[in-house]
N, CA, C and O atoms as a Tripos MOL2 file, in Angstrom:
@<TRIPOS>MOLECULE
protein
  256   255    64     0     0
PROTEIN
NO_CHARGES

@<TRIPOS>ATOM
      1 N          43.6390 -111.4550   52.9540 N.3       1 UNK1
      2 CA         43.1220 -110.5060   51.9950 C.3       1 UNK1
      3 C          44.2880 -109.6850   51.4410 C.2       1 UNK1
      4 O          45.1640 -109.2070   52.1620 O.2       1 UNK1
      5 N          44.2460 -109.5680   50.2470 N.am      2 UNK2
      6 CA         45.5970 -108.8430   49.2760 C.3       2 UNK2
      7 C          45.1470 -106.9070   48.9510 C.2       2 UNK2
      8 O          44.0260 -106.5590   48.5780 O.2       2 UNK2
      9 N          45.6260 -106.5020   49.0560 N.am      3 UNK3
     10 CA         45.7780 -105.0640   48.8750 C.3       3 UNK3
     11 C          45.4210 -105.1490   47.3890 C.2       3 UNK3
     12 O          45.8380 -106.0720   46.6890 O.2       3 UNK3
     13 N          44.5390 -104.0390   46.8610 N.am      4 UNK4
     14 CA         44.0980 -103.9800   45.8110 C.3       4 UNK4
     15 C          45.1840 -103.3240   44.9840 C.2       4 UNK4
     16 O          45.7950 -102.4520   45.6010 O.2       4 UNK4
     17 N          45.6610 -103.5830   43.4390 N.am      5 UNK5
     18 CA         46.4630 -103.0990   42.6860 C.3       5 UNK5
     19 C          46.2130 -102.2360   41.7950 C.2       5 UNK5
     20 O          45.5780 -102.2700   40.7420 O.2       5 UNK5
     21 N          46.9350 -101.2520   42.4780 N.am      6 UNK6
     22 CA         46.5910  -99.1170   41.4140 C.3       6 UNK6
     23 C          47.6700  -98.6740   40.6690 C.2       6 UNK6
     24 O          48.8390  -98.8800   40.9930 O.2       6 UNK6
     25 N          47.3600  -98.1470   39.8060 N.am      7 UNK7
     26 CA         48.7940  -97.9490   38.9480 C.3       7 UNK7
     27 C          48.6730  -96.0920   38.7600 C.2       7 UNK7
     28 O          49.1840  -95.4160   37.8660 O.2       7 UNK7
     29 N          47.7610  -95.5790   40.0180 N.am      8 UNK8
     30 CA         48.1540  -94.0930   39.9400 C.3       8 UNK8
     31 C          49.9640  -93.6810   40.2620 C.2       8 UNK8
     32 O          50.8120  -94.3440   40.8600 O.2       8 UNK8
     33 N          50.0640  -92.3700   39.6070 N.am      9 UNK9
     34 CA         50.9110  -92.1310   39.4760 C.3       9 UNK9
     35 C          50.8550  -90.3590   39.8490 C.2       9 UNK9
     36 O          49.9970  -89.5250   39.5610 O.2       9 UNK9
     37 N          52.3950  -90.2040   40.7460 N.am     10 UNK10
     38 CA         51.7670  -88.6400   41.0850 C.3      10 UNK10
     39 C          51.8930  -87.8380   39.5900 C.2      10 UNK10
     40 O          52.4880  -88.1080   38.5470 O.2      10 UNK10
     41 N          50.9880  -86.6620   40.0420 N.am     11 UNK11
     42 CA         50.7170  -85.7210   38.2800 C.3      11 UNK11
     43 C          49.5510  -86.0310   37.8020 C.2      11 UNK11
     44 O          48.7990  -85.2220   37.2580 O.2      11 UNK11
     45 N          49.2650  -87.5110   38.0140 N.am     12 UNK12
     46 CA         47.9620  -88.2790   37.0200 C.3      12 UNK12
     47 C          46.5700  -87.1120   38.0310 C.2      12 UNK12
     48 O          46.4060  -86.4990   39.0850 O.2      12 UNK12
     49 N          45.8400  -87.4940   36.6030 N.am     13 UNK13
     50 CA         43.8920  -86.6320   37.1350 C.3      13 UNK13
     51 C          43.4600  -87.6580   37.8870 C.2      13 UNK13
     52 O          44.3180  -88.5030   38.1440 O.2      13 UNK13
     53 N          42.3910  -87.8290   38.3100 N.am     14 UNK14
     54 CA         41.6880  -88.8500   39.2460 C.3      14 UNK14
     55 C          39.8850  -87.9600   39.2850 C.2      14 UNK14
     56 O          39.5510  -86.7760   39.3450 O.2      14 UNK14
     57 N          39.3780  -88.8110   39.2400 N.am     15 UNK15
     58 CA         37.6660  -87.7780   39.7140 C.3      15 UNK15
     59 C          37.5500  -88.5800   41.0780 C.2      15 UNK15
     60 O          37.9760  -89.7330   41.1500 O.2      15 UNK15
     61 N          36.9880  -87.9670   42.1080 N.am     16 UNK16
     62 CA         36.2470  -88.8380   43.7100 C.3      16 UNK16
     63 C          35.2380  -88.9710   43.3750 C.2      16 UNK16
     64 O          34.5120  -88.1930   42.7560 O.2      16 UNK16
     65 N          34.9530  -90.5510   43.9480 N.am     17 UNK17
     66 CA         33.9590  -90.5930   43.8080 C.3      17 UNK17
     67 C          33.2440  -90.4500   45.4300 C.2      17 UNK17
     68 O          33.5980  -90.4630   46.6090 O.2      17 UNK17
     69 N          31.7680  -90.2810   44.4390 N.am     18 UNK18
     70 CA         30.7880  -89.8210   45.5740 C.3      18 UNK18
     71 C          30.1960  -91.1490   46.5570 C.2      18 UNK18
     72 O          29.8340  -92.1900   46.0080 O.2      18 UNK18
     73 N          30.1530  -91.0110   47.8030 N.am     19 UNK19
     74 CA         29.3270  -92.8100   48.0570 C.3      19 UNK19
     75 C          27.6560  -92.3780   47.7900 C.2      19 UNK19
     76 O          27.3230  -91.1930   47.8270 O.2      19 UNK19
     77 N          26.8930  -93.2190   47.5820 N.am     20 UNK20
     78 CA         25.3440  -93.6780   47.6430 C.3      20 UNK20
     79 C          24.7780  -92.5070   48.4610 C.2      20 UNK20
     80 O          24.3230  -91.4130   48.1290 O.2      20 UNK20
     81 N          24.9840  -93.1900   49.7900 N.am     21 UNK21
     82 CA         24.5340  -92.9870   50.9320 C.3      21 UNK21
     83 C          24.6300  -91.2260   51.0920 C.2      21 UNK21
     84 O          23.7390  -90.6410   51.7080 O.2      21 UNK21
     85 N          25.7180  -90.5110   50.5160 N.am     22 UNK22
     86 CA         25.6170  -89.0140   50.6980 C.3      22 UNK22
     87 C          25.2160  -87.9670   49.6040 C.2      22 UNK22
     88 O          25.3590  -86.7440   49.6040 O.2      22 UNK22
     89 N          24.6340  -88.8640   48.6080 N.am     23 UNK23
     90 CA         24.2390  -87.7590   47.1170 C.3      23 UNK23
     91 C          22.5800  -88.1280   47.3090 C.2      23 UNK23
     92 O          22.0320  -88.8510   48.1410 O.2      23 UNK23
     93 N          22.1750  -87.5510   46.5020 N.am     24 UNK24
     94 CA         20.4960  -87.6520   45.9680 C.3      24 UNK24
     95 C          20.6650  -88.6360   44.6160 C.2      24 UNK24
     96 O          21.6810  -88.8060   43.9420 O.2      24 UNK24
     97 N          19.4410  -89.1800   44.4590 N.am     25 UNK25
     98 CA         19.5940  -90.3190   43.2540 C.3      25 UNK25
     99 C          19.2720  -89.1840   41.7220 C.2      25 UNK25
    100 O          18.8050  -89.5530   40.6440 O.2      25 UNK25
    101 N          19.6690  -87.8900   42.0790 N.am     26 UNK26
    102 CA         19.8430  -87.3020   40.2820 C.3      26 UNK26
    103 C          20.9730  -86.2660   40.5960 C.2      26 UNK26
    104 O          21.2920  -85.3130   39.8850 O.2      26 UNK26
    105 N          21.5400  -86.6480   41.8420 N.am     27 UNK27
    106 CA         23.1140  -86.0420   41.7900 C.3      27 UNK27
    107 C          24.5260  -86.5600   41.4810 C.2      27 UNK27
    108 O          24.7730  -87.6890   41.9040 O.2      27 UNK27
    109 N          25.4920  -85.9110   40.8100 N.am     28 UNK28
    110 CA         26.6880  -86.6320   40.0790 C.3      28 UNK28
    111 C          27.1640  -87.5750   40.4830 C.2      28 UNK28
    112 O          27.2470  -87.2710   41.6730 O.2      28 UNK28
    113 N          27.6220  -88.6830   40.3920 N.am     29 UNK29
    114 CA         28.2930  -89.6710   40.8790 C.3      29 UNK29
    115 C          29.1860  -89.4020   41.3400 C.2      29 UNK29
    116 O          29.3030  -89.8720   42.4720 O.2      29 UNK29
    117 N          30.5240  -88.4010   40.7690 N.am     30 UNK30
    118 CA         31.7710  -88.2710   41.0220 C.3      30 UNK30
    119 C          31.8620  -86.6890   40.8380 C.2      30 UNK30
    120 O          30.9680  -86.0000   40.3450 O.2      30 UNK30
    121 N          33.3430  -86.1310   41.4140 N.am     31 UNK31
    122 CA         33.3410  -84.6820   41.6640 C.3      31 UNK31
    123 C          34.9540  -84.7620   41.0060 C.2      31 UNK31
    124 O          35.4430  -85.8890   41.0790 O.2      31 UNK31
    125 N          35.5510  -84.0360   40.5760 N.am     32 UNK32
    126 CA         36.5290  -84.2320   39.6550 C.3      32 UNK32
    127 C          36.9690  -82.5560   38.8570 C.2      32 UNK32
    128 O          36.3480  -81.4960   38.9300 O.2      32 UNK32
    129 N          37.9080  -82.7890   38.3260 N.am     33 UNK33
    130 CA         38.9100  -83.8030   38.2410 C.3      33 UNK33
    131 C          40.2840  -83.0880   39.8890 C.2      33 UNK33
    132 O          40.4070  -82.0070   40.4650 O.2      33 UNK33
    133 N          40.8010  -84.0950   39.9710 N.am     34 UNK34
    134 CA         42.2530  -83.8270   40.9310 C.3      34 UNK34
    135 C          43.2000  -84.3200   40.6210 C.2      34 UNK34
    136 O          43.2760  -85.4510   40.1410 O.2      34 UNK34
    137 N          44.4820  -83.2630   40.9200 N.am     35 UNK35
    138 CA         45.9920  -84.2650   40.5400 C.3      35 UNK35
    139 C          46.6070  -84.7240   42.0360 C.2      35 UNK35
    140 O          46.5550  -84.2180   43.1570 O.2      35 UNK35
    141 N          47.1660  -85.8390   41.5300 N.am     36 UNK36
    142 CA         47.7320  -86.6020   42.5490 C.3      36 UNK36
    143 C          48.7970  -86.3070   42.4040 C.2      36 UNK36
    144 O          49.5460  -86.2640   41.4270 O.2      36 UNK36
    145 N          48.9310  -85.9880   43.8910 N.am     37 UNK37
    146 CA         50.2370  -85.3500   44.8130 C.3      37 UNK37
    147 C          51.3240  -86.0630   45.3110 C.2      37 UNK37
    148 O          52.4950  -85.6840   45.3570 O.2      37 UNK37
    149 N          50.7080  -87.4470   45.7930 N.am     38 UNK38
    150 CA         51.5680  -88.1780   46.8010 C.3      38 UNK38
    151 C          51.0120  -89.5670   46.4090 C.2      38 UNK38
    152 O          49.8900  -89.6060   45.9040 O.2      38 UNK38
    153 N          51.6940  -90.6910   46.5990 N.am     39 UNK39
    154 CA         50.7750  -92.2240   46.4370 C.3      39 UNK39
    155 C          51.4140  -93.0520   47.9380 C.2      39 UNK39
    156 O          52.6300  -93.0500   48.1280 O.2      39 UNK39
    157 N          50.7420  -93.5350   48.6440 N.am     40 UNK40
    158 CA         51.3340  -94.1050   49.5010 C.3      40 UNK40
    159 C          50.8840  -95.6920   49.4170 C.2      40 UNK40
    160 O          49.9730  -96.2630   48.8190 O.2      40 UNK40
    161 N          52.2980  -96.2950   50.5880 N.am     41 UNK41
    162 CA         51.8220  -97.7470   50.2400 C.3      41 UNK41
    163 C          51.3170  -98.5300   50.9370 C.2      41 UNK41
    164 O          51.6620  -99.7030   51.0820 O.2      41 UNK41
    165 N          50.2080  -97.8280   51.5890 N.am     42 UNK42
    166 CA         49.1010  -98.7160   52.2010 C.3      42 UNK42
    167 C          47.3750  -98.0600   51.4450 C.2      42 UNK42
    168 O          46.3040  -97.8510   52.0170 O.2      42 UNK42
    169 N          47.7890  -97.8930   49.9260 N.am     43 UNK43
    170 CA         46.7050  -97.6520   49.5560 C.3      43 UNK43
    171 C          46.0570  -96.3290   49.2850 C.2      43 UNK43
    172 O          45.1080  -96.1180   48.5300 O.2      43 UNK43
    173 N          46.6130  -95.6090   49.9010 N.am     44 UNK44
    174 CA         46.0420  -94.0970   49.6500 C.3      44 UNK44
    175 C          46.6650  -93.4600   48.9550 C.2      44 UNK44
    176 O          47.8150  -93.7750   48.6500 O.2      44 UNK44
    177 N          45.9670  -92.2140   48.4450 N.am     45 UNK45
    178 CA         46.7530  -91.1980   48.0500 C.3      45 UNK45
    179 C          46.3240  -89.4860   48.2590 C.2      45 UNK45
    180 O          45.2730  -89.1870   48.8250 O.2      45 UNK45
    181 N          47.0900  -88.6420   47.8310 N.am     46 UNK46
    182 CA         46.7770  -87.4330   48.3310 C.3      46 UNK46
    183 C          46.8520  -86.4830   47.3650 C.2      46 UNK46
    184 O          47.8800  -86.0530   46.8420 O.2      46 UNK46
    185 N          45.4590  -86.0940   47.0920 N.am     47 UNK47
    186 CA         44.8090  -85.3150   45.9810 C.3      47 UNK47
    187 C          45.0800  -83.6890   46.4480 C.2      47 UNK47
    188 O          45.1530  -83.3230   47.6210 O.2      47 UNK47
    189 N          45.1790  -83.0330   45.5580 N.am     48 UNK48
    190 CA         45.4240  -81.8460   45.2280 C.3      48 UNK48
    191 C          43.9950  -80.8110   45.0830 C.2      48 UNK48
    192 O          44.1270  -80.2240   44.0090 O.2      48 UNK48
    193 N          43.0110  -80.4810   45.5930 N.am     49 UNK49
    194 CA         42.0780  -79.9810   45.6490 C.3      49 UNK49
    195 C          41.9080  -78.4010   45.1180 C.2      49 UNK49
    196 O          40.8340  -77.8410   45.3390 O.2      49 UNK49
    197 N          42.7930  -77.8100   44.5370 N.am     50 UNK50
    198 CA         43.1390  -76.4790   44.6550 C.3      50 UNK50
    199 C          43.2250  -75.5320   46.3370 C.2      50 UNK50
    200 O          44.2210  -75.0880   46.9070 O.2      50 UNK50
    201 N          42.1410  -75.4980   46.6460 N.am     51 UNK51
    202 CA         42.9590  -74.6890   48.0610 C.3      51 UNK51
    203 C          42.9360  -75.6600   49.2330 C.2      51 UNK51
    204 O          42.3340  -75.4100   50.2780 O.2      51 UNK51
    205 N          43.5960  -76.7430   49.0190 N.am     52 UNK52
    206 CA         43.7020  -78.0850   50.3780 C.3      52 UNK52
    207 C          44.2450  -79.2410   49.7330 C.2      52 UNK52
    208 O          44.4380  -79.3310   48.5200 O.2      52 UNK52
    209 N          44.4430  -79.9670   50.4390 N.am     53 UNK53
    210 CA         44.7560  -81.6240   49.8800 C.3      53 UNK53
    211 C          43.7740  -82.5170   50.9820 C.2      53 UNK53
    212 O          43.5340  -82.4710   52.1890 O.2      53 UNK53
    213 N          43.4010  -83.2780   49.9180 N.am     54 UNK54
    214 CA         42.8420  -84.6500   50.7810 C.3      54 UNK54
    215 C          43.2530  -85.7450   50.5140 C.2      54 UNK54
    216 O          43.3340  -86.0870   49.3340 O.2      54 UNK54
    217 N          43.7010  -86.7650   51.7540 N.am     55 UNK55
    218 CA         43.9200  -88.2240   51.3240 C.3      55 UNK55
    219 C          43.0270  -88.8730   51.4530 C.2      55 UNK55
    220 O          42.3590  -88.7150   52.4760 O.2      55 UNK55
    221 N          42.5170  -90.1700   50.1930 N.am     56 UNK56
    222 CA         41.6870  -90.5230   49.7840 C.3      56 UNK56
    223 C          41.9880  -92.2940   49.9500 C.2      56 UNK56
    224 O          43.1620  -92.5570   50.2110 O.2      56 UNK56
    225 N          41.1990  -93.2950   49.8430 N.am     57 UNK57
    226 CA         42.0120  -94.3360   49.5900 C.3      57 UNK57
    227 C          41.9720  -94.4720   48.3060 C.2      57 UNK57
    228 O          41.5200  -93.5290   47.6570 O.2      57 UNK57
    229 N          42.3380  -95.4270   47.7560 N.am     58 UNK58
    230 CA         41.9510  -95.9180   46.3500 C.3      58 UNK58
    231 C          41.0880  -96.1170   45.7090 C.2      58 UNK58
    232 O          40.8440  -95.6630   44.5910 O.2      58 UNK58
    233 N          40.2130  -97.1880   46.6540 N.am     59 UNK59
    234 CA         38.8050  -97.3990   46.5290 C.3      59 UNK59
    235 C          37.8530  -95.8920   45.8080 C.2      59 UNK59
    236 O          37.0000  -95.8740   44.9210 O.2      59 UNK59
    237 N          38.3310  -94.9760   46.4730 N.am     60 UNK60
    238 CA         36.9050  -93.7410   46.2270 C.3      60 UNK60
    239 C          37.7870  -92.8200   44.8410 C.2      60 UNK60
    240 O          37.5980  -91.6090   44.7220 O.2      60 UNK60
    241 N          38.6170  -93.4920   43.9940 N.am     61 UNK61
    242 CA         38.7730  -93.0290   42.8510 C.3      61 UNK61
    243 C          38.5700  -93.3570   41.7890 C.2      61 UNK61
    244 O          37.8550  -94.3510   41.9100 O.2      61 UNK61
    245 N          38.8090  -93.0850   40.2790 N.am     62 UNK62
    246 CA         38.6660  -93.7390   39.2800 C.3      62 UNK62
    247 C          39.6940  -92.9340   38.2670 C.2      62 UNK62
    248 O          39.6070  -91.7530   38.6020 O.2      62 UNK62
    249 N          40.5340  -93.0460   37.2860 N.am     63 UNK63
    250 CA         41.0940  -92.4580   36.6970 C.3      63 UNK63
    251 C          40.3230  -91.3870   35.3360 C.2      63 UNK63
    252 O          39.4540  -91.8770   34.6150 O.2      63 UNK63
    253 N          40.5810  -90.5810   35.2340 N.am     64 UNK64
    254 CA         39.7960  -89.5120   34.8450 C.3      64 UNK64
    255 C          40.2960  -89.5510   33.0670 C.2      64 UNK64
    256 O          39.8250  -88.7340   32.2750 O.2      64 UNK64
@<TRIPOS>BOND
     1     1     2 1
     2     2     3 1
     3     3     4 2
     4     3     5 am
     5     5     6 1
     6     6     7 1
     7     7     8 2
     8     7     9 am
     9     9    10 1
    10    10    11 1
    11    11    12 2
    12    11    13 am
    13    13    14 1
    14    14    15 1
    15    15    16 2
    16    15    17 am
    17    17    18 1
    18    18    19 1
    19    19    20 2
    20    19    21 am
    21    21    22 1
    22    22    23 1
    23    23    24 2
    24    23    25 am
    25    25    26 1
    26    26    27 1
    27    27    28 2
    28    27    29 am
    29    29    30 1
    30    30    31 1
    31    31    32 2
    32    31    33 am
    33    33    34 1
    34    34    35 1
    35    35    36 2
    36    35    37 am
    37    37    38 1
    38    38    39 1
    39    39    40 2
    40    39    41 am
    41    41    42 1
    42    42    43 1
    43    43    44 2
    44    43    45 am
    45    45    46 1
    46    46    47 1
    47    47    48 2
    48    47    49 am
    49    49    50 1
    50    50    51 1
    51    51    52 2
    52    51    53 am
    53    53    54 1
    54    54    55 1
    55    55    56 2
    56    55    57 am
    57    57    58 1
    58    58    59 1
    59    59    60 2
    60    59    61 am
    61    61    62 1
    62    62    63 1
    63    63    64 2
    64    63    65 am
    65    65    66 1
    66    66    67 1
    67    67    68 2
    68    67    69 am
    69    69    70 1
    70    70    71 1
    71    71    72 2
    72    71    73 am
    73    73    74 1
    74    74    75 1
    75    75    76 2
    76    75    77 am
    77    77    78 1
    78    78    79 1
    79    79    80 2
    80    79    81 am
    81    81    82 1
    82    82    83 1
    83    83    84 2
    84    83    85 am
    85    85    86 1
    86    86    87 1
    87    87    88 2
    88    87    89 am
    89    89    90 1
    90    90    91 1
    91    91    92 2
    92    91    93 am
    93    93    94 1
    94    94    95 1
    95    95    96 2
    96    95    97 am
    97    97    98 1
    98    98    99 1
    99    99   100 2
   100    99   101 am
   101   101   102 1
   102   102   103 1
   103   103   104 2
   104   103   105 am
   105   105   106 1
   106   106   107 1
   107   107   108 2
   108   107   109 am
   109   109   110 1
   110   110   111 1
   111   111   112 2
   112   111   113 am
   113   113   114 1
   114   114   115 1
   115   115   116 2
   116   115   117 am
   117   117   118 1
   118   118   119 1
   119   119   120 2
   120   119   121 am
   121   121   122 1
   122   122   123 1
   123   123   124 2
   124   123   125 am
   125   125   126 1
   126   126   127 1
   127   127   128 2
   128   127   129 am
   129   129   130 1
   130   130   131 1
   131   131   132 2
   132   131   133 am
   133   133   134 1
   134   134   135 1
   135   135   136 2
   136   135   137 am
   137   137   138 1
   138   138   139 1
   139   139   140 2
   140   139   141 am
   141   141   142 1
   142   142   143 1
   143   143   144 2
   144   143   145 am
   145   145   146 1
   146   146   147 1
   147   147   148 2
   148   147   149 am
   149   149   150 1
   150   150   151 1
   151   151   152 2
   152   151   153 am
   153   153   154 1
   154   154   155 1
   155   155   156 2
   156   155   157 am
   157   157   158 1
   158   158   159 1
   159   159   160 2
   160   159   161 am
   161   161   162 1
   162   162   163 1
   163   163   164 2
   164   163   165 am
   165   165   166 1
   166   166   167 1
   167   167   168 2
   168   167   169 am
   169   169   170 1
   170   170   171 1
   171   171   172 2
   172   171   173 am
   173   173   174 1
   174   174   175 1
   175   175   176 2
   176   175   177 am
   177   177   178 1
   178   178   179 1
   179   179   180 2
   180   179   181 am
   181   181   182 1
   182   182   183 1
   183   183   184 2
   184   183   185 am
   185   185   186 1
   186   186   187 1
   187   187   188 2
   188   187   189 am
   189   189   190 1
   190   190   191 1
   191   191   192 2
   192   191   193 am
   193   193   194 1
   194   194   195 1
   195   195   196 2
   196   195   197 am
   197   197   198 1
   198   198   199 1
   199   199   200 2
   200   199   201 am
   201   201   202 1
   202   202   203 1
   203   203   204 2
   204   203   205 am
   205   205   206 1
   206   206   207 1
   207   207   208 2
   208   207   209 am
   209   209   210 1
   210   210   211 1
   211   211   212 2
   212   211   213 am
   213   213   214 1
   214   214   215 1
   215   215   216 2
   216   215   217 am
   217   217   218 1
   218   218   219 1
   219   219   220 2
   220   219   221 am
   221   221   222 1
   222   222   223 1
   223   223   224 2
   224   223   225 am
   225   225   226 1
   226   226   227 1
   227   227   228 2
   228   227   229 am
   229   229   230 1
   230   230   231 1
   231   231   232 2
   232   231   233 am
   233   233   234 1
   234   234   235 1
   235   235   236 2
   236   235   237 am
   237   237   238 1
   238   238   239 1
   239   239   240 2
   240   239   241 am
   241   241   242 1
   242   242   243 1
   243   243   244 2
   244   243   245 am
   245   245   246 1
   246   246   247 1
   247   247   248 2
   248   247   249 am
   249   249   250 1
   250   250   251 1
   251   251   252 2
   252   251   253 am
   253   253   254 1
   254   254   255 1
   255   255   256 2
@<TRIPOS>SUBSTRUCTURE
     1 UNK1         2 RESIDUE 1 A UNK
     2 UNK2         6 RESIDUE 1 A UNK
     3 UNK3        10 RESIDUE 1 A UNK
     4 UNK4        14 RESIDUE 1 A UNK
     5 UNK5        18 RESIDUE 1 A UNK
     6 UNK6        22 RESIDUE 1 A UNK
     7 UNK7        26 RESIDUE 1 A UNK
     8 UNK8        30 RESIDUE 1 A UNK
     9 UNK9        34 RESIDUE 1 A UNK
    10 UNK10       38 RESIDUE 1 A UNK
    11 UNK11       42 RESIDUE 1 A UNK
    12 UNK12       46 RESIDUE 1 A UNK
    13 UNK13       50 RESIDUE 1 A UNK
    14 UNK14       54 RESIDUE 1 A UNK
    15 UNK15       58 RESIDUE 1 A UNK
    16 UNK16       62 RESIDUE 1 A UNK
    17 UNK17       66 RESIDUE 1 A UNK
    18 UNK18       70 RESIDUE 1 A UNK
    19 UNK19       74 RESIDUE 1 A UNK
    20 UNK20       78 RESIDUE 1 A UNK
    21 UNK21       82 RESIDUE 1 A UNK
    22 UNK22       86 RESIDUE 1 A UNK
    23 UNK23       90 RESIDUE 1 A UNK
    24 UNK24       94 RESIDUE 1 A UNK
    25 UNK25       98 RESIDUE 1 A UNK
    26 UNK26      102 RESIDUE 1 A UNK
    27 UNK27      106 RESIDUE 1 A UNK
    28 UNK28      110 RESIDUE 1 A UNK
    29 UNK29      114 RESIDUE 1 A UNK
    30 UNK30      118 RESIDUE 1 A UNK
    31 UNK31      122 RESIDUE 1 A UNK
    32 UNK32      126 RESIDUE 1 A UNK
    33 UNK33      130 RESIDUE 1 A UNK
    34 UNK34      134 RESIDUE 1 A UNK
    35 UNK35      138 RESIDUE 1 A UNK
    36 UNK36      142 RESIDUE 1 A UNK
    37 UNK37      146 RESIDUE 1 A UNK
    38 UNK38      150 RESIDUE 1 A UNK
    39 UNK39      154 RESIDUE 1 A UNK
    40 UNK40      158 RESIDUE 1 A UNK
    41 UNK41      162 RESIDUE 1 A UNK
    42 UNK42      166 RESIDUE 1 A UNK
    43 UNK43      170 RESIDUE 1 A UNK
    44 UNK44      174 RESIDUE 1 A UNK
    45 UNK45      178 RESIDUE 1 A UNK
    46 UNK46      182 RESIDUE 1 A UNK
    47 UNK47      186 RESIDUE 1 A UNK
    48 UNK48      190 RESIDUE 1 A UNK
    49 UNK49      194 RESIDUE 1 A UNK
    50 UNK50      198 RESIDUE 1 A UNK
    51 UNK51      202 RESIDUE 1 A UNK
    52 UNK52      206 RESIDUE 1 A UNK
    53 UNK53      210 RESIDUE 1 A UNK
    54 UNK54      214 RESIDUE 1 A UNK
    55 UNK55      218 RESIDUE 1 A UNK
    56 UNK56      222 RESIDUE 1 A UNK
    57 UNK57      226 RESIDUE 1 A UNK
    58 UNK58      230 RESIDUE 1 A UNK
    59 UNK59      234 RESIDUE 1 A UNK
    60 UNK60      238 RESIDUE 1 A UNK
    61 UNK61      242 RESIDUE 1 A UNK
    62 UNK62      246 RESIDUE 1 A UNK
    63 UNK63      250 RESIDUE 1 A UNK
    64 UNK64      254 RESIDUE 1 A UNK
């Protein structure tokens, strides 16, 4: 299995997305926007939250 290919870049916006399983079916999909801080190379990266950072994988973003 091949590592999925992201072309974030630190500075860039990003929105998270929300999974299924933890929203209500007439709540937002995604929570947004964040700048990316850090990109690492097993896939993740590390969003800028205003008062915290979270690392995220790739998967739970989308470019904003």
């Amino acid at each position: 299995m091949r590592r999925l290919q992201h072309f974030y870049r630190v500075g860039g916006q990003v929105m998270l997305r929300i999974p299924a399983r933890e929203r209500k079916k007439t709540d937002p999909v995604a929570k947004g926007t964040f700048v990316v801080k850090n990109v690492y190379e097993n896939g993740n990266v590390l969003l800028d939250t205003g008062s915290s950072e979270y690392r995220v994988n790739i998967r739970r973003i989308f470019p904003y």
